[in-house]
C-alpha positions as CSV (number, residue, x, y, z in Angstrom):
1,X,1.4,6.2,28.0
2,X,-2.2,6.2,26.9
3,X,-3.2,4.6,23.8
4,X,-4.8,6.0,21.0
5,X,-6.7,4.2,17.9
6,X,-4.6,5.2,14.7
7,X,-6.5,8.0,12.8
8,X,-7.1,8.7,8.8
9,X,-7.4,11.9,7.2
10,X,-11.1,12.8,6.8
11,X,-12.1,12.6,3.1
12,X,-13.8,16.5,3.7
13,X,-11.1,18.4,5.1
14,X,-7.8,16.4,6.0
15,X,-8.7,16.4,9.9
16,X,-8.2,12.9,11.4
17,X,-10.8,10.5,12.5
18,X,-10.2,7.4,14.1
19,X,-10.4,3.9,12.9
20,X,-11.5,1.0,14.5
21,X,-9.1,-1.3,13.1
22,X,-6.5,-1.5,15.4
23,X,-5.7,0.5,18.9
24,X,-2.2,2.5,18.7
25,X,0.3,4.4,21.1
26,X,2.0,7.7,19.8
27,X,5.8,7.1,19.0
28,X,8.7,9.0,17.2
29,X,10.5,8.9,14.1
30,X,13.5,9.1,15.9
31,X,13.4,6.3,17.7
32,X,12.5,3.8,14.9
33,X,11.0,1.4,17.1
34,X,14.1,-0.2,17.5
35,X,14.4,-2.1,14.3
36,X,17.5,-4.1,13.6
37,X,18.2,-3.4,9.5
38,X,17.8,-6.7,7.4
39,X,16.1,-8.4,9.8
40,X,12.5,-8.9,11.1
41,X,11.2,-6.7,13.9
42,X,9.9,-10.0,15.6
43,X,13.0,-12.8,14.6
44,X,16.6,-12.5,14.2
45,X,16.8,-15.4,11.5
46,X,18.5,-14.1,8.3
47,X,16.7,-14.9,4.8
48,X,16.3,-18.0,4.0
49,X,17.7,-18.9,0.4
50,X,14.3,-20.0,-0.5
51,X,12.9,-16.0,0.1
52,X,16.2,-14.8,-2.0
53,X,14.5,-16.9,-4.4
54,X,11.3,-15.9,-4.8
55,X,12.8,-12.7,-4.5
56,X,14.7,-13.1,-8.0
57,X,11.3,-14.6,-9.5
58,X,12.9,-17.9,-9.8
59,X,11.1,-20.2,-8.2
60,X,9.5,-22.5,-10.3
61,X,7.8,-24.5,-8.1
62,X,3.8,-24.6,-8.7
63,X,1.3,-22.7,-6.3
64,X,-0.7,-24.6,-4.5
65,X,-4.8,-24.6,-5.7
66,X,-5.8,-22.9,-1.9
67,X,-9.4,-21.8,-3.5
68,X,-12.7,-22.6,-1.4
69,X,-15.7,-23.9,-3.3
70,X,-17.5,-21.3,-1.4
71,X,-15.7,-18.5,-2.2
72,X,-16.1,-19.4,-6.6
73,X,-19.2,-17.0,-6.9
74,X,-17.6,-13.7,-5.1
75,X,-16.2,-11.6,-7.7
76,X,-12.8,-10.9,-7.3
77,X,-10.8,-7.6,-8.7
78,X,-9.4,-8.1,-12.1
79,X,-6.2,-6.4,-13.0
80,X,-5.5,-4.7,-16.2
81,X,-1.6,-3.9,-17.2
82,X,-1.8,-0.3,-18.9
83,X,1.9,0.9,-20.0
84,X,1.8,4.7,-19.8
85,X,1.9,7.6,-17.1
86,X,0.0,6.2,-14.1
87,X,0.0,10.2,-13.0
88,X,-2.4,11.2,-15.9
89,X,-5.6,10.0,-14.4
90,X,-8.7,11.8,-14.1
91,X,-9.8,13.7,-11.1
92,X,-11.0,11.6,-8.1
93,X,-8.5,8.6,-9.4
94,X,-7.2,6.4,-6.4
95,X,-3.1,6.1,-7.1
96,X,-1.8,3.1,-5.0
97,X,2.1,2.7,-4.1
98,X,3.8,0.7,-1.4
99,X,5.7,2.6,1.5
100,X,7.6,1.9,4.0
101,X,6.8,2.9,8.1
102,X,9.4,5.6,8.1
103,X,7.7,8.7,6.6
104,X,9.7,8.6,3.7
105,X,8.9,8.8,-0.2
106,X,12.8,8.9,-1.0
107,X,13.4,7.1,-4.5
108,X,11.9,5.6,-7.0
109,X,8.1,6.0,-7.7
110,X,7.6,7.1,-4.1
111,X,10.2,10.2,-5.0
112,X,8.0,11.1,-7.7
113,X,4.8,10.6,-5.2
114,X,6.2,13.2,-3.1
115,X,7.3,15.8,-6.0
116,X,3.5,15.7,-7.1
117,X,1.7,15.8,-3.7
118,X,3.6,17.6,-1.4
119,X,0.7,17.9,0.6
120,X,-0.1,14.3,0.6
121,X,3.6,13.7,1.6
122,X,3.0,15.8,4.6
123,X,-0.2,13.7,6.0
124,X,1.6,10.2,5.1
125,X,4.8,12.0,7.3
126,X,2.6,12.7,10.0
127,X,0.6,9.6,10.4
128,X,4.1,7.6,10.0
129,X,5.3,9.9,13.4
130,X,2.3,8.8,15.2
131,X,2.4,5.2,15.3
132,X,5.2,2.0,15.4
133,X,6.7,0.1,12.3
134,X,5.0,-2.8,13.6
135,X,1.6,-1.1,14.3
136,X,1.5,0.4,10.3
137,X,2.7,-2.5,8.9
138,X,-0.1,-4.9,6.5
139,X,-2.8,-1.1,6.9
140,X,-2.9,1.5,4.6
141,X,-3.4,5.3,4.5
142,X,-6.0,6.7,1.9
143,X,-5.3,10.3,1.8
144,X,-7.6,12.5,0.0
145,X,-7.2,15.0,-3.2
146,X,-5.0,17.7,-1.0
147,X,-3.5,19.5,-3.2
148,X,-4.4,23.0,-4.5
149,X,-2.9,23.0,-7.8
150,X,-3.0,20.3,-10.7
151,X,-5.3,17.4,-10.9
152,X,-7.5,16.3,-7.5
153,X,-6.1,12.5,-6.9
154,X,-6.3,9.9,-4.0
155,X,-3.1,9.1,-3.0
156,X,-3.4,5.2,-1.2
157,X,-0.4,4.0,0.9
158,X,0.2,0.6,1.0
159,X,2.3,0.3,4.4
160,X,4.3,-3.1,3.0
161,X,7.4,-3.1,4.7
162,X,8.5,-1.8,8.0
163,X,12.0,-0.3,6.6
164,X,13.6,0.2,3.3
165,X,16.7,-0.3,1.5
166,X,19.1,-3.2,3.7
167,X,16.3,-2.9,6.6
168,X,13.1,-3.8,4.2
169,X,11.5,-6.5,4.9
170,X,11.9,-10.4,3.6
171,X,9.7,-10.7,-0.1
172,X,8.0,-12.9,1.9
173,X,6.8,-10.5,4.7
174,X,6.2,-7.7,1.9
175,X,3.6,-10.3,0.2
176,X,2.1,-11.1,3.6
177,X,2.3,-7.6,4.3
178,X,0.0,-6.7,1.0
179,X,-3.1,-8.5,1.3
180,X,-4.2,-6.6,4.2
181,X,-3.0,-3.3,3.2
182,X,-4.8,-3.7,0.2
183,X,-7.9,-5.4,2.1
184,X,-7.6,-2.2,4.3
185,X,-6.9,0.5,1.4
186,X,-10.7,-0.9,-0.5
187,X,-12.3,-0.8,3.1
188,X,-11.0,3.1,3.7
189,X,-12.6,3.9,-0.2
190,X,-15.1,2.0,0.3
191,X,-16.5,3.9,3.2
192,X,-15.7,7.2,1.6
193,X,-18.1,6.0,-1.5
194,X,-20.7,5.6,1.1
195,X,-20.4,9.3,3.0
196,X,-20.7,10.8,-0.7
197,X,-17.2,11.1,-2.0
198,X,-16.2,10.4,-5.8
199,X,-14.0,7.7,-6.5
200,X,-13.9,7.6,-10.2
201,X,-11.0,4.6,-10.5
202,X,-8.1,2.8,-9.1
203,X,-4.5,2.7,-10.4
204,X,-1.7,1.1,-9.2
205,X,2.2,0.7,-10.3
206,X,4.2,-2.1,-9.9
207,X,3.9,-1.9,-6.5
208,X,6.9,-3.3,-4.4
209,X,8.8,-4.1,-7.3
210,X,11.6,-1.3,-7.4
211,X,13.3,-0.9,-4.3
212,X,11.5,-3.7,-2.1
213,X,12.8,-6.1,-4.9
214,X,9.6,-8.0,-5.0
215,X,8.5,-9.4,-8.9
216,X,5.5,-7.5,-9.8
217,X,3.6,-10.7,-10.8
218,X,3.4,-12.2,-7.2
219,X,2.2,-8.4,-6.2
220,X,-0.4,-9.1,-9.1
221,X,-1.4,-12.3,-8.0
222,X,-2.0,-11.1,-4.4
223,X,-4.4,-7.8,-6.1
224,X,-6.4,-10.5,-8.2
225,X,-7.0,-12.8,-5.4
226,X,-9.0,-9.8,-3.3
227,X,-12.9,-9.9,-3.4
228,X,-14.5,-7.0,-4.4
229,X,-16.8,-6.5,-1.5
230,X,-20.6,-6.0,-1.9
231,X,-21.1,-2.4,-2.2
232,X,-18.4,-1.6,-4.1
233,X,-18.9,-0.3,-7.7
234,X,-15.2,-0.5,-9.4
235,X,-14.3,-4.2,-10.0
236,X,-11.2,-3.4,-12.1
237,X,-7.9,-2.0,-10.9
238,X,-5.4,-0.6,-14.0
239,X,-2.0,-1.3,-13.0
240,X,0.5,1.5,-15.1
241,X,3.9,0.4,-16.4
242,X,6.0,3.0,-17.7
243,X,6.1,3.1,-21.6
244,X,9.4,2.0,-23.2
245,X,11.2,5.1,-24.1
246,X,11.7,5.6,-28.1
C-alpha cells in the first residue's frame, strides 16, 4: 500500500497538511497494529523490577550529570507548578496532555479533554485511525482552537504511550517517549507563531501521571531539560495541579 507522510490539522481551517517528520502508511483502529497488552510493540521481555521502581518513584539512586558544556548558554524551558483549573486559560492558550495511539480520551484528564473539545476529540480520533501505534508514538498532534462555543484553546497531544491501561507502555518507554513529543509539540507551535497564529501561553497537567502511572517529577524533569529554540517567544510552561478541595 502506498505510503503517506502523517498530516496535522492546519492552524487556519482544520484541513491537513503534511509533515516532514516522518513518512506513514494508513492503518485501522481495528486492527491495533497487533499489539500484545503489557508488553512492548518491539520485545516480549516483561518489566523489569527496576522500571516498577521508578514507576513507584522510589528509586533513589542519583541521576547521572549528562550536561554538555556547550549546551550551558541555551535557554531551557522553566516550569512553573500552578495549583488550580488548567482549563481556565486565556484564549490562544496551548493545553498539553499525554495520550495514547488508540484514539481514545477515556478517563482521567483525557475524559475531561474530550467533554470540553469535542471537536478536538474528533481530529485527535481521526489522525489516531490514520497511522500505527508505533508510527505516533514519541510525535505529537497540535490541534487548533476548533470549537465554536466557549474559550478558543490549543489542544497539544503528547502521543506517550502506544496503549493504555494493562497494554501502556513501561515508565521507562513513556519518559523516552516524552522528550520527542514534546520536542515535536514546540516545533508544530512554533511554526504556527511564524505563519501568524497567536499563541499566548503553554499549560500543561501532570502529564502521564494518572493512568500511565508515571511520577510527575521525572515528567518535569524531562519538560525542563528542553531548549527553548531560537525563535520562540514563551520560555515558561505553567504546569496546573488541581487545588485541594476544602
Amino acid at each position: 500500500m502506498a505510503s503517506q507522510e502523517r498530516a496535522a490539522p492546519d492552524l487556519a481551517g482544520n484541513k491537513p497538511t503534511p509533515s516532514t517528520k516522518k513518512s506513514l502508511g494508513f492503518r485501522s483502529l481495528a486492527r491495533l497494529n497487533n499489539v500484545v497488552p503489557g508488553k512492548d510493540a518491539h520485545s516480549s521481555a516483561p518489566e523489569s523490577q527496576k522500571e516498577r521502581t521508578e514507576a513507584s518513584g522510589d528509586d533513589k539512586s542519583e541521576p547521572q550529570d549528562s550536561t554538555n558544556p556547550s549546551d550551558a548558554s541555551e535557554p531551557k524551558f522553566r516550569v512553573v507548578e500552578h495549583e488550580g483549573d488548567i482549563f481556565d486559560a486565556p484564549d490562544h492558550s496551548v493545553l498539553i496532555h499525554a495520550c495514547n495511539c488508540f484514539g481514545l480520551w477515556g478517563a482521567g484528564i483525557a475524559a475531561a479533554f474530550r467533554d470540553r473539545y469535542p471537536e478536538a476529540h474528533d481530529i485527535y480520533y481521526k489522525h489516531c485511525e490514520s497511522f500505527s501505534a508505533d508510527e505516533l508514538v514519541g510525535t505529537a498532534l497540535l490541534i487548533p482552537p476548533s470549537e465554536s462555543e466557549g474559550r478558543k484553546h490549543y489542544v497539544g497531544c503528547l502521543f506517550t504511550s502506544r496503549m493504555f491501561g494493562v497494554g501502556r507502555d513501561s515508565p521507562r518507554q513513556i519518559l523516552a517517549n516524552t522528550g520527542p513529543a514534546m520536542e515535536d509539540l514546540i516545533e508544530q507551535i512554533a511554526k504556527a507563531v511564524r505563519d501568524g497564529s497567536t499563541v499566548s501561553e503553554i499549560r500543561t497537567c501532570h502529564i502521564n501521571s494518572g493512568l500511565f502511572s508515571v511520577p510527575w517529577k521525572r515528567s518535569k524533569a524531562v519538560m525542563e531539560d528542553l531548549k527553548v529554540p531560537e525563535d520562540f517567544s514563551i520560555g515558561e510552561i505553567t504546569a496546573w495541579n488541581p487545588a485541594p478541595r476544602p
